[in-house]
C-alpha positions as CSV (number, residue, x, y, z in Angstrom):
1,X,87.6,147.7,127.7
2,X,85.0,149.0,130.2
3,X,86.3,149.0,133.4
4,X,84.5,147.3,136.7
5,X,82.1,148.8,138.5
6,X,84.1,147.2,141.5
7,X,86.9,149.1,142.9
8,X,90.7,147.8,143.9
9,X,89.9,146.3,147.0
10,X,86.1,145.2,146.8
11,X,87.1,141.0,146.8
12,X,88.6,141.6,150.6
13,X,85.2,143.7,151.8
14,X,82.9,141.0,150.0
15,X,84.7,138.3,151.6
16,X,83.9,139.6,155.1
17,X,80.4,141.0,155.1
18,X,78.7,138.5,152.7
19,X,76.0,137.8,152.5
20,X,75.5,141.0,154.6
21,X,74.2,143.0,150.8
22,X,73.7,145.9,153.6
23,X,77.4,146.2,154.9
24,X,78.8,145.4,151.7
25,X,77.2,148.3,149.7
26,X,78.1,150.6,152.6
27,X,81.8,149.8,153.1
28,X,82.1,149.9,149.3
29,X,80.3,153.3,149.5
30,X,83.0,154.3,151.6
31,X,85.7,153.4,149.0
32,X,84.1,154.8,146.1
33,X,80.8,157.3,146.6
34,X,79.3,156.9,142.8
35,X,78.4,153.8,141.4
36,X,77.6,151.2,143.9
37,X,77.0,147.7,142.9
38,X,73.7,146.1,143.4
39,X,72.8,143.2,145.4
40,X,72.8,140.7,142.5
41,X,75.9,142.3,141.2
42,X,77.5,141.5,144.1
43,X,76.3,138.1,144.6
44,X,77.2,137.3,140.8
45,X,81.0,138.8,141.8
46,X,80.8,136.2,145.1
47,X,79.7,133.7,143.0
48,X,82.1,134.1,140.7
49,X,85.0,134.2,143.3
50,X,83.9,131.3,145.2
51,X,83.0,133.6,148.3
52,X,79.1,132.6,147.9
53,X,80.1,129.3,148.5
54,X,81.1,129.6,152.4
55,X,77.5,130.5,152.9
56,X,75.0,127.9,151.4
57,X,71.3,129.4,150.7
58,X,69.0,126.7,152.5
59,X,66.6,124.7,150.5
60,X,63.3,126.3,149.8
61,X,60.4,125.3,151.9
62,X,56.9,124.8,150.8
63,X,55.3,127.8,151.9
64,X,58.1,129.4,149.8
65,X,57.1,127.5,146.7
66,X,53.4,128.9,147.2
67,X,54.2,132.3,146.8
68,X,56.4,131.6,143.9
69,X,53.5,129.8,142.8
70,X,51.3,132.8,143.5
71,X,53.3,135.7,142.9
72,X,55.6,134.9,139.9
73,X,56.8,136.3,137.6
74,X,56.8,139.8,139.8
75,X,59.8,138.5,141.5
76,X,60.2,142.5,143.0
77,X,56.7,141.2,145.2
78,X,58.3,137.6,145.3
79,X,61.5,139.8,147.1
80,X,59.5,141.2,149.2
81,X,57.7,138.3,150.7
82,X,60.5,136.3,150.5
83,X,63.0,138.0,153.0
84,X,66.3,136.8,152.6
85,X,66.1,135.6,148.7
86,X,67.4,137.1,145.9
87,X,66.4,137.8,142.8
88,X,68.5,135.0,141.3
89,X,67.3,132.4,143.6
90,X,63.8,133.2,143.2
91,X,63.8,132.4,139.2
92,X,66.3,129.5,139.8
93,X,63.7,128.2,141.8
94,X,61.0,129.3,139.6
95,X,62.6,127.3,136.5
96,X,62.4,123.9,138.9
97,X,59.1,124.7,139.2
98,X,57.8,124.9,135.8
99,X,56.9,128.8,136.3
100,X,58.7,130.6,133.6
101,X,57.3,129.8,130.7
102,X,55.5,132.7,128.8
103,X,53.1,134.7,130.9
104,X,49.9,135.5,130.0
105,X,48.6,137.6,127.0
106,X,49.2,141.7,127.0
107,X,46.2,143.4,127.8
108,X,44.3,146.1,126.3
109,X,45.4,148.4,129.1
110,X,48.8,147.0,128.9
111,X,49.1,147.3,125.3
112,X,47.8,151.2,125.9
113,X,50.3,152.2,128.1
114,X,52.9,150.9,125.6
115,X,51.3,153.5,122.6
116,X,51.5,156.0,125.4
117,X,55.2,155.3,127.2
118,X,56.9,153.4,124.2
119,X,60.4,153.7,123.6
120,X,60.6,154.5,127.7
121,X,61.1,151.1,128.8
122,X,62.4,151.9,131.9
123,X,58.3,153.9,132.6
124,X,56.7,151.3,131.0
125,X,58.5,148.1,133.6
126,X,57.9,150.9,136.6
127,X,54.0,150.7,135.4
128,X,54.1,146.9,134.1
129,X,56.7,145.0,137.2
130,X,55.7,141.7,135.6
131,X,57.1,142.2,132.1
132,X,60.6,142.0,131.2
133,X,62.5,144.5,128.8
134,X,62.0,141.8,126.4
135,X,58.6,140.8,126.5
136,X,58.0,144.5,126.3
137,X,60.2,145.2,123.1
138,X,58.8,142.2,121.3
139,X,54.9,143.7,121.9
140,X,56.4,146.8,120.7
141,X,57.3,145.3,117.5
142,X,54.0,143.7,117.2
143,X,52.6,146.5,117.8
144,X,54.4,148.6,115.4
145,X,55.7,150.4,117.5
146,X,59.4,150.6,116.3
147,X,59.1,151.2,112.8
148,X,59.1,155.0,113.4
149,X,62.8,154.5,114.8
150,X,63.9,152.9,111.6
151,X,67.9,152.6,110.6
152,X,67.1,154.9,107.9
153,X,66.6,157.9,110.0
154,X,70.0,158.9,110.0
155,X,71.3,161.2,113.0
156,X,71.7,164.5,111.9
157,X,74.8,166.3,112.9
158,X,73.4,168.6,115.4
159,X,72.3,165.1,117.2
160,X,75.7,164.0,116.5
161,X,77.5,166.8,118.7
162,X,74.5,166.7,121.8
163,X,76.0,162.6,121.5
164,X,79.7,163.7,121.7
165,X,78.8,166.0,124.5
166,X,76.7,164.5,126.6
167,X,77.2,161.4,126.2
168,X,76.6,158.6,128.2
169,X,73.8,161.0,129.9
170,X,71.2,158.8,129.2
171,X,68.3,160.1,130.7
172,X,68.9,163.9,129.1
173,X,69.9,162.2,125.7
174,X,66.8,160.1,125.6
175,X,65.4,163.5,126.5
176,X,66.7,165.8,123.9
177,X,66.6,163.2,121.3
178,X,63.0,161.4,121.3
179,X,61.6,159.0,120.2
180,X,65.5,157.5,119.9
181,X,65.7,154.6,123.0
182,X,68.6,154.1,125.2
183,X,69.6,151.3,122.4
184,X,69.4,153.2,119.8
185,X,71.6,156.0,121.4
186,X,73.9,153.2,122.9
187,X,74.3,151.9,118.9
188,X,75.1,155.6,117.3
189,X,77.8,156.1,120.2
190,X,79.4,152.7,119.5
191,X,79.5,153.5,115.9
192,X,81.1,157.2,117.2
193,X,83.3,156.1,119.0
194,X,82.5,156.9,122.2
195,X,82.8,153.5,123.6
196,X,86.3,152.5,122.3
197,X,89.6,153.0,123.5
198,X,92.0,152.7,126.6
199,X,93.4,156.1,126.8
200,X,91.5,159.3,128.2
201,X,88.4,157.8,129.3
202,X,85.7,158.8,131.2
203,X,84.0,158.8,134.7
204,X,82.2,156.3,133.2
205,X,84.0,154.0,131.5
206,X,83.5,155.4,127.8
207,X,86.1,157.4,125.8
208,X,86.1,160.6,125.5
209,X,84.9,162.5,122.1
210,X,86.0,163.6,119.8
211,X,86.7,167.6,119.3
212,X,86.8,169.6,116.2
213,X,90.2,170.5,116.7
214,X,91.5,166.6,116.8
215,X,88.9,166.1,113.8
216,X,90.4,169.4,111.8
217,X,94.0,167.3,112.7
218,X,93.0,164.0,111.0
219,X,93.6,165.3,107.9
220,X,97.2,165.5,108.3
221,X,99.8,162.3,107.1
222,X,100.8,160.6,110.1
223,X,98.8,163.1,112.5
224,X,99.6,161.5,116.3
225,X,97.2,162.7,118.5
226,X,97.8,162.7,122.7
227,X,95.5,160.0,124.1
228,X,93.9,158.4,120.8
229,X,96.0,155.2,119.4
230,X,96.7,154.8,115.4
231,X,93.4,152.5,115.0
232,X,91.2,155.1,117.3
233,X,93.0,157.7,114.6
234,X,91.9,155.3,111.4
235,X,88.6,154.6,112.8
236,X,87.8,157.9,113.0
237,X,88.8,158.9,109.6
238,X,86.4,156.4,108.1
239,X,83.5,157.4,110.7
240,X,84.1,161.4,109.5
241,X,84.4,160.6,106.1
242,X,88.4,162.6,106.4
243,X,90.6,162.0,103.5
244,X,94.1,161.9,103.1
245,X,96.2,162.8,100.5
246,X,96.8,160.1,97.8
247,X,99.9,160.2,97.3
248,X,101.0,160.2,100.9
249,X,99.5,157.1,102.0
250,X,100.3,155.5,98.6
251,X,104.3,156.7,100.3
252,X,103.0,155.3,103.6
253,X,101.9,152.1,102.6
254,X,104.7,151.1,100.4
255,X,107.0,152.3,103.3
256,X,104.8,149.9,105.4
257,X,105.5,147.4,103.3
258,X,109.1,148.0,102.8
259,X,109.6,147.7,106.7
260,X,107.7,144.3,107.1
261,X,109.9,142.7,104.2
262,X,112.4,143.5,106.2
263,X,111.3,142.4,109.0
264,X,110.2,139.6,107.3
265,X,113.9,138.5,105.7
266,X,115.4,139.7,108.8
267,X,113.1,136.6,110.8
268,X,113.9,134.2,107.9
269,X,117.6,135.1,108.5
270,X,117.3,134.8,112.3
271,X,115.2,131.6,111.8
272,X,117.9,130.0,108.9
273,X,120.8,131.1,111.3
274,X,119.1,129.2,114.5
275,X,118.4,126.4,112.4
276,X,122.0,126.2,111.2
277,X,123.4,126.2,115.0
278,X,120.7,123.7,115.6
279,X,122.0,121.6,113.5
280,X,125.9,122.2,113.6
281,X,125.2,121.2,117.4
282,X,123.2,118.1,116.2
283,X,126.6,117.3,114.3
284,X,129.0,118.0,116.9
285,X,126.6,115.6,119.0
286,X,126.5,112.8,116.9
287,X,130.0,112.6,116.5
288,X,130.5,112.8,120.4
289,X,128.0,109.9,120.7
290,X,130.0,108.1,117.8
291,X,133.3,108.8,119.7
292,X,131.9,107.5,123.1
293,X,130.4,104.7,120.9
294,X,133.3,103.5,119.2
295,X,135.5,104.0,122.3
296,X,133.1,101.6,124.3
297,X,133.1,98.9,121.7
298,X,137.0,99.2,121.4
299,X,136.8,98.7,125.3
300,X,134.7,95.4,125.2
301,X,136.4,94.1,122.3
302,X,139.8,94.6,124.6
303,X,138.5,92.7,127.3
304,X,136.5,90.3,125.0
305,X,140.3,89.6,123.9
306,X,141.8,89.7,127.4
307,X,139.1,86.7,128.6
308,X,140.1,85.0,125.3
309,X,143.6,84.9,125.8
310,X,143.2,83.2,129.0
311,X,140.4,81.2,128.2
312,X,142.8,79.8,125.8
313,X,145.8,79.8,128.1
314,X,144.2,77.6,130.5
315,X,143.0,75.4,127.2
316,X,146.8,74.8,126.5
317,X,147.6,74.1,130.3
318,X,144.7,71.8,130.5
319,X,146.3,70.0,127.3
320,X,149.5,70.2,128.4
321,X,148.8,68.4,131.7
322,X,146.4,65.9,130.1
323,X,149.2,65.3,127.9
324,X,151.5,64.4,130.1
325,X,149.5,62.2,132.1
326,X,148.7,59.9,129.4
327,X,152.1,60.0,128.6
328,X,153.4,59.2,132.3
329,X,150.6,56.1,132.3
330,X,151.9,55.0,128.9
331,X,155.2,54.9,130.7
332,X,153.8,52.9,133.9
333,X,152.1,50.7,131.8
334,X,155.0,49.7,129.4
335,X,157.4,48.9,132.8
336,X,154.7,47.0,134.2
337,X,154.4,45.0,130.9
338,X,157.0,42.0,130.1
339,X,159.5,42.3,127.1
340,X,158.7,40.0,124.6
341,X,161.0,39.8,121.7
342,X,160.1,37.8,118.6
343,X,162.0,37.4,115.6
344,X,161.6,39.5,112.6
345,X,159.6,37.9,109.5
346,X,162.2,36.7,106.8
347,X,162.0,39.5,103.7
348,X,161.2,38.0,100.4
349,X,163.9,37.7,98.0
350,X,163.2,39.7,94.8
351,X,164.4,37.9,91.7
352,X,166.8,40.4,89.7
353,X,165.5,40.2,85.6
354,X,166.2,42.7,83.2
355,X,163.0,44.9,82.7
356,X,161.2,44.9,79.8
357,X,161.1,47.7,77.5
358,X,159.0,49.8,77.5
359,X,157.6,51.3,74.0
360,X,157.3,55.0,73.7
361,X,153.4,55.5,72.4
362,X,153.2,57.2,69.6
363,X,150.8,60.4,70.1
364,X,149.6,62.3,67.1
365,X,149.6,65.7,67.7
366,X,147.5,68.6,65.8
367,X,149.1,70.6,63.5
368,X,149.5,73.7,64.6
369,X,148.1,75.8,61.7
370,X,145.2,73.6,61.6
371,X,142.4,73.1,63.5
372,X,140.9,69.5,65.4
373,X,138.7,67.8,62.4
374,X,136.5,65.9,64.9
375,X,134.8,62.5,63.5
376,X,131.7,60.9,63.6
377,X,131.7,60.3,67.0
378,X,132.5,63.8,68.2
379,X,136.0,63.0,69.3
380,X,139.8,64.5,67.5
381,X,141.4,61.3,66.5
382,X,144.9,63.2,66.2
383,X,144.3,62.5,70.4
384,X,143.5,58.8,70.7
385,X,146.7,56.3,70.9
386,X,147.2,52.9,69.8
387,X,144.9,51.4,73.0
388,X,142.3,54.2,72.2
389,X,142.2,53.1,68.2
390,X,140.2,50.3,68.8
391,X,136.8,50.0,69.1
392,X,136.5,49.0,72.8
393,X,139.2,52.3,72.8
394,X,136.7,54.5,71.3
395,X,134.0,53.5,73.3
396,X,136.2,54.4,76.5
397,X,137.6,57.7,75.4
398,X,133.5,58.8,74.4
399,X,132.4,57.6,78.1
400,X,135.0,59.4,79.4
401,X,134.8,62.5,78.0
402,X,130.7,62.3,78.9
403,X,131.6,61.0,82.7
404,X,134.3,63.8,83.6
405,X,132.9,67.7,83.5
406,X,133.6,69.6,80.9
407,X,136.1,72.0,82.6
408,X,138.2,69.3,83.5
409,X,138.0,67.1,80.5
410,X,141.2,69.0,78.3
411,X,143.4,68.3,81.7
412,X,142.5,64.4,82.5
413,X,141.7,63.3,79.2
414,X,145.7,62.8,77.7
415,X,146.3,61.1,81.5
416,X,143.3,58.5,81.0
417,X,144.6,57.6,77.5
418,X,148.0,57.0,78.4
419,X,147.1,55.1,81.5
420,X,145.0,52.7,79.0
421,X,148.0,52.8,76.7
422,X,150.0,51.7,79.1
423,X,148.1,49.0,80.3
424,X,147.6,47.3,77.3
425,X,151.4,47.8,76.1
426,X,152.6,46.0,79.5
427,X,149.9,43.1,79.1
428,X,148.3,44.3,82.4
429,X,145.0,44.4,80.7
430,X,143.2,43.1,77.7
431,X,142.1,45.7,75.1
432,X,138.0,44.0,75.4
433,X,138.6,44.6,79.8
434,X,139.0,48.0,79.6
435,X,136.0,49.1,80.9
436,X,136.7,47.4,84.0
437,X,139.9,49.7,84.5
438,X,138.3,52.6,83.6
439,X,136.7,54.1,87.1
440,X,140.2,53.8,88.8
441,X,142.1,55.2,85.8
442,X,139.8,58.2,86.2
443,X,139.8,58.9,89.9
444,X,143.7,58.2,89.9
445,X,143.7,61.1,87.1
446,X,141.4,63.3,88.9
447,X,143.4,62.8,92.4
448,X,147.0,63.7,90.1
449,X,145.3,66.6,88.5
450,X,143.7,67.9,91.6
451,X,147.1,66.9,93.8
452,X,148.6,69.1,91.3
453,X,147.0,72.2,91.6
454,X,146.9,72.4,95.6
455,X,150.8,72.3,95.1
């Protein structure tokens, strides 16, 4: 990197003197004798620092406007009438008033001092002030002036070495090798080397060049050279055309490669152990948080339980006492009351006659090898009794057997046929009234069978 053209300790000096451009170069002459800024380079560096803001340029007048108006684009004779403004102002102002747009035509006279001067640019703006570097190297090209300085005249290497030597001597290099421009010159030192690197570098800013000796060196593997860094060292082997030997950097290279997989598997060990603490800390977290977690809801659930308990103990004592109140007003009320005794209803006396007997109905039970042979109407006969055999029977048993679910049917069936049985046996009902007696002959089977199993 080129350094500044500011020395350590310029900001303070600019700070105090500005926008004295005077005092400024001279204390910074005092610093450093060679290479003094110049007055916009100093103002850019204020600018740039926030130093030119303390002191304001005032507003241009309209007298000032006239001379840009007559005097642009020779901003040197714009300077000059205008005391106090620089160069900058003067075309900032120039560009809010519509002055820089292209001047006029080059002249014959203009275009023969170009044929005459051309590549010296820096004669040919002391003789034309008004034309930039640009305008001039763009009528050059028109002209034809540059295709004599073509890319395909290579430097020859007796041009090479005045380059390495004197080099960045402008002024004698332009001299020694004309018609090549300060550009040109510029452009085969940066493709040298000259202007690259951070270790042994000139007055100047530019590195140094290179010697035959550290050239004659280049050819060696591995060749480390005091001042010039492993890039400098490559770069020059491909701007001298040096080769190495094969089978060296083939060595180098897989060695090179060797020590990045390593490197490489050593980071993806590094990063695979990191990410395994990572997450056997995550772990240990979570089941901190599910510790705290469960402790907390074991803590509300024990008080939840505590409140409960005596939530409910004051329940009973509430109970208790109402309890006992209505029991002590009971009490009040029955001694307050008067006794009244009546006699007790005489009991009816039950006539004492021999019970009738009671016949044992006669069920016909499947055999056992044999399976239920069911009959026209869908139901076993081998399960109706001697009620169920008639026809108001069979009519009973087949509404039954449709009323009750089907899950239940095997269990109350037998109970609704005996019930019938046994109502028509004891006369308590005529075989052709059996339908009235069948809904409570059903529930009253249902209520057994259910009674049953909740014992």
């Amino acid at each position: 990197m080129k350094p500044s053209i500011f020395p350590p300790g310029a900001e303070p000096i600019i700070r105090q003197f500005y926008p004295d451009i005077a005092a400024i170069q001279e204390a910074l002459r005092a610093i450093r004798p060679e290479g003094i800024p110049t007055e916009e380079q100093i103002r850019t560096k204020a600018q740039k620092t926030g130093i030119a803001r303390m002191a304001a340029a005032p507003a241009f007048s309209e007298a000032e406007d006239r001379v840009i108006d007559r005097l642009y684009p020779d901003v040197e004779a714009c300077m000059r009438e205008l005391e106090g403004r620089s160069k900058r102002e003067i075309q900032r102002r120039a560009w809010h008033l519509k002055k820089t747009r292209a001047g006029a035509p080059f002249s014959q006279e203009e275009d023969a001092t170009l044929r005459r001067l051309f590549p010296d640019v820096t004669a040919i703006q002391a003789e034309m002030p008004t034309r930039s570097r640009n305008a001039i190297s763009s009528r050059a090209r028109k002209l034809s002036l540059t295709e004599r300085i073509g890319k395909h005249q290579r430097y020859t290497q007796a041009q090479r070495r005045l380059i390495r030597i004197f080099y960045p001597r402008y002024d004698l290099l332009t001299a020694l090798l004309a018609p090549r421009t300060r550009e040109a010159i510029r452009f085969a030192a940066r493709e040298m080397g000259l202007t690259a690197g951070r270790v042994g570098c000139s007055r100047g800013g530019h590195t140094e060049a290179w010697a035959e000796t550290e050239i004659a060196k280049l050819t060696a593997y591995g060749a480390k050279l005091t001042g010039r860094s492993r890039s400098a060292i490559q770069s020059a082997r491909r701007r001298f055309g040096v080769q190495v030997d094969p089978e060296t950097e083939i060595a180098r290279r897989k060695a090179n490669n060797a020590a990045r997989r390593e490197a490489a598997q050593a980071r993806a060990a590094k990063r695979k152990a990191e990410a395994a603490a990572r997450a056997d800390a995550l772990k240990r977290q979570n089941a901190i948080w599910a510790a705290e977690r469960l402790q907390r809801i074991e803590a509300e659930r024990a008080e939840k339980a505590e409140a409960l308990k005596l939530e409910r103990a004051m329940a009973r004592l509430e109970r208790a006492t109402a309890v006992r109140e209505a029991k002590a007003q009971r009490a009040q009320e029955r001694a307050k009351a008067p006794v009244v005794r009546t006699a007790p209803k005489p009991r009816p006396v039950a006539l004492r006659t021999a019970p009738k007997p009671v016949p044992t109905p006669r069920i016909d039970r499947p055999a056992p090898a044999s399976a239920p042979r069911p009959t026209g109407s869908g139901i076993d006969p081998r399960v109706l009794s001697a009620a169920g055999r008639s026809a108001y029977g069979i009519e009973l048993v087949a509404t039954v057997q449709r009323t009750v679910p089907r899950d239940l049917w095997p269990h109350v069936k037998p109970r609704v046929i005996e019930d019938l049985t046994m109502a028509v046996v004891e006369g308590r009902c005529a075989p052709d009234a059996l339908s009235e007696m069948l809904p409570g002959v059903i529930q009253a089977a249902m209520r057994n069978q259910f009674q049953g199993a909740g014992r």
